[in-house]
N, C-alpha and C positions, 0 to 999 in steps of 0.2 A: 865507864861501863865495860864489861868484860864478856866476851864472846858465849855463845852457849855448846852446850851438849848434845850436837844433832849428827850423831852417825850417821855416814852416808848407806844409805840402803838398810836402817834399821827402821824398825816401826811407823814411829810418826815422818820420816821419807815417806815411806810406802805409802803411806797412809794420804799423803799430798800424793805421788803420785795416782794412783788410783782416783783421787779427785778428778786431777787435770785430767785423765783421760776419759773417764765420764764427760766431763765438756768438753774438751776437744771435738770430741765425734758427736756427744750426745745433741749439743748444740745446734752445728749444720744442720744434721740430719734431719731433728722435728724444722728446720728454716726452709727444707728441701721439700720434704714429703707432706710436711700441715697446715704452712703458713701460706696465704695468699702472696702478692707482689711486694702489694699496701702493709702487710706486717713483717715484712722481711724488709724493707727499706726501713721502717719503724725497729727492729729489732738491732738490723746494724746501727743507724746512730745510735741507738741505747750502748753496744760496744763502744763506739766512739766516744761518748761522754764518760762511761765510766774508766773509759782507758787514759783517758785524759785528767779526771777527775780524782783518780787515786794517785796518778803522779803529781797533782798539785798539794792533794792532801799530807802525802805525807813530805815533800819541801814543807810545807806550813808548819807540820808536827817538829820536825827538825828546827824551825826559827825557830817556837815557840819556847822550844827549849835551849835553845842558844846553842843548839850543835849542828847550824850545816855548815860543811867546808866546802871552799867554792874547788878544793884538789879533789873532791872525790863524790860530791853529790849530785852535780850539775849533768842534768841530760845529756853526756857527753858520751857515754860507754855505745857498745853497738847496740845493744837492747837499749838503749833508754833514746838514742836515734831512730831504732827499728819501731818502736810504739809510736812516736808520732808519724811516719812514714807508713804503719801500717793505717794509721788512721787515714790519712790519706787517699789509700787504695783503696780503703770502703768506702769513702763519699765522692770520689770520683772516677771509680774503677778505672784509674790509671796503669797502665801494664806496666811500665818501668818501676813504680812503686811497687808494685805484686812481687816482681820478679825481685826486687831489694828485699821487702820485708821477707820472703821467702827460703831465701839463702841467710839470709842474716837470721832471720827470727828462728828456722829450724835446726840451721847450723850452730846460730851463737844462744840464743835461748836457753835452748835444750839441753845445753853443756850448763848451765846457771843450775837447771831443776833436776837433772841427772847425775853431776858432780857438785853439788853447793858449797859454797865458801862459809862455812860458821864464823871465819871471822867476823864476818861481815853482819853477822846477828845479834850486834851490840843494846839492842832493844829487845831480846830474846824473842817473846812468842810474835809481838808485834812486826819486825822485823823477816822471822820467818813466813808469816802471813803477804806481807808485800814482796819479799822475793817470789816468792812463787805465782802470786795472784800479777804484781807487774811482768814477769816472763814467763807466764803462761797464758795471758792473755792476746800477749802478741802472735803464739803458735794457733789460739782460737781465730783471730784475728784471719789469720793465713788459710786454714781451715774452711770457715767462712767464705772466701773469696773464692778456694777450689770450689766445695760442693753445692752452695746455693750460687754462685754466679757463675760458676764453671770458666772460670780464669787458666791459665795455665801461661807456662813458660814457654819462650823463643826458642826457636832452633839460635845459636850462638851467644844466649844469656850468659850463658856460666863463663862463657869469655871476657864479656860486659862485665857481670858481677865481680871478676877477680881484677879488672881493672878500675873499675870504681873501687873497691877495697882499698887496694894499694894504697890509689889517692889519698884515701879519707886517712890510712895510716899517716901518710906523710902529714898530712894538713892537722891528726892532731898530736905526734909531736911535737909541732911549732904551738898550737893550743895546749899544750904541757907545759911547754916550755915561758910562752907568755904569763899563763895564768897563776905558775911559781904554785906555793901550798904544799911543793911536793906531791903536784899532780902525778898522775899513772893513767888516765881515760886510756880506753884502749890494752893497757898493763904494758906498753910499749918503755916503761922507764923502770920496773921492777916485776918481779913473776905474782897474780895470786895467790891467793892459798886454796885449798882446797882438794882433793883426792884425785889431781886430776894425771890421767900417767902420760899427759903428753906434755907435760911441763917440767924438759928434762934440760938439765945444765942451766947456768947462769947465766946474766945478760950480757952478749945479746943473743945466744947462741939458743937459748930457750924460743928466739922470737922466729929465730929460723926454720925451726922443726914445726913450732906450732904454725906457721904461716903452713909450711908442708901439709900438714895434716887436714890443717881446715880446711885447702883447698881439695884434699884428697875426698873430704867429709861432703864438702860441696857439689864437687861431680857426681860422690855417688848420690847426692838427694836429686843432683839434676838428671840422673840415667831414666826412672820414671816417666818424669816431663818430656825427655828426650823420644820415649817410646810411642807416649803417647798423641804425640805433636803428627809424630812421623808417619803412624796408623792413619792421624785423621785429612793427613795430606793424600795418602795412598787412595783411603775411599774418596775425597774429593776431586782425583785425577779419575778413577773409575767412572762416577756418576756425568765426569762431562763428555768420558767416550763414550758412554751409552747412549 
């Protein structure tokens, strides 16, 4: 099977984007303003299962056809770790998990549905359909947990996140490394493909800059949470001199 025809930023792009940001926001928002307690607990596990549920499905489709490879299919990438992590944080509103899926799923997601890999759209429209649906629902996911449960980030997360990052680098080169196939999780053994202009020189020196960048990409999603942490420390010292 051979790759398709999906310009980045032409039509049917848009045309997913514009989706995803309909539920992005559309989503929380009636969970915020319409739903009772009892249907917003009910709504998020509905997330949870179908986020769970479409990554089992298409592994299945793949056996069924006798094409998954354990180098390149296997829940191993940041988004396909971030989906189950973000599941996580919605049925246990676990803050370490928030704060994972948060930098991961906005940072790394978002580069999947804003720069996509047509390589990687070896099943064309089916294909297309689960990139986006599986790394956009982890941004819904994230979403979710801000505006209906009103989650937010640590003051010194993004120092956390960038150290657990590392980690999980190092732990899956050796998972590259065992699993053989001509594993990439991570793209930590060869570059992507895909539009993306931060994936500049060859290995390793690509791993460099992109580390740079995404950490630069991470602080700035963490300045936000930063501000708004910081606000609700300020009124909470106010209200106890009063």
């Amino acid at each position: 099977m051979t790759s398709v025809d999906f310009p980045t930023f032409g039509f049917e792009h848009n045309m997913y984007l514009l989706a995803s940001f309909v539920l992005w926001f559309g989503i929380p928002w009636i969970g915020k303003n319409y739903l009772t307690k009892s249907q917003q607990t009910t709504l998020a596990l509905t997330l949870i299962a179908i986020t769970l549920l479409h990554e089992l499905q298409f592994d299945l489709f793949q056996l069924y056809i006798d094409d998954f490879d354990l180098g390149d299919d296997l829940s191993l990438h940041m988004c396909g770790l971030s989906l189950f992590i973000s599941c996580y944080a919605l049925y246990y509103k676990s803050q370490t998990a928030f704060e994972i899926s948060y930098f991961w799923g906005i940072a790394g997601a978002s580069q999947a549905i804003f720069t996509p890999d047509p390589g990687r759209f070896t099943y064309g429209d089916i294909s297309i359909f689960f990139n986006f649906l599986s790394h956009g629902i982890i941004i819904l996911n994230v979403f979710w947990l801000m505006i209906v449960n009103d989650m937010r980030c640590r003051k010194g997360s993004f120092l956390n996140i960038l150290l657990i990052s590392g980690g999980a680098v190092f732990l899956i080169g050796f998972i590259n490394k065992f699993i053989g196939h001509n594993a990439n999780y991570w793209f930590v053994c060869r570059q992507p493909g895909g539009d993306n202009p931060f994936l500049i020189g060859e290995w390793p020196y690509y791993l460099y800059i992109f580390a740079a960048v995404a950490s630069i990409l991470m602080f700035i999603i963490y300045i936000p949470m930063w501000i708004i942490v910081d606000r609700n420390e300020k009124k909470l010292v106010k209200k106890i001199a009063i």
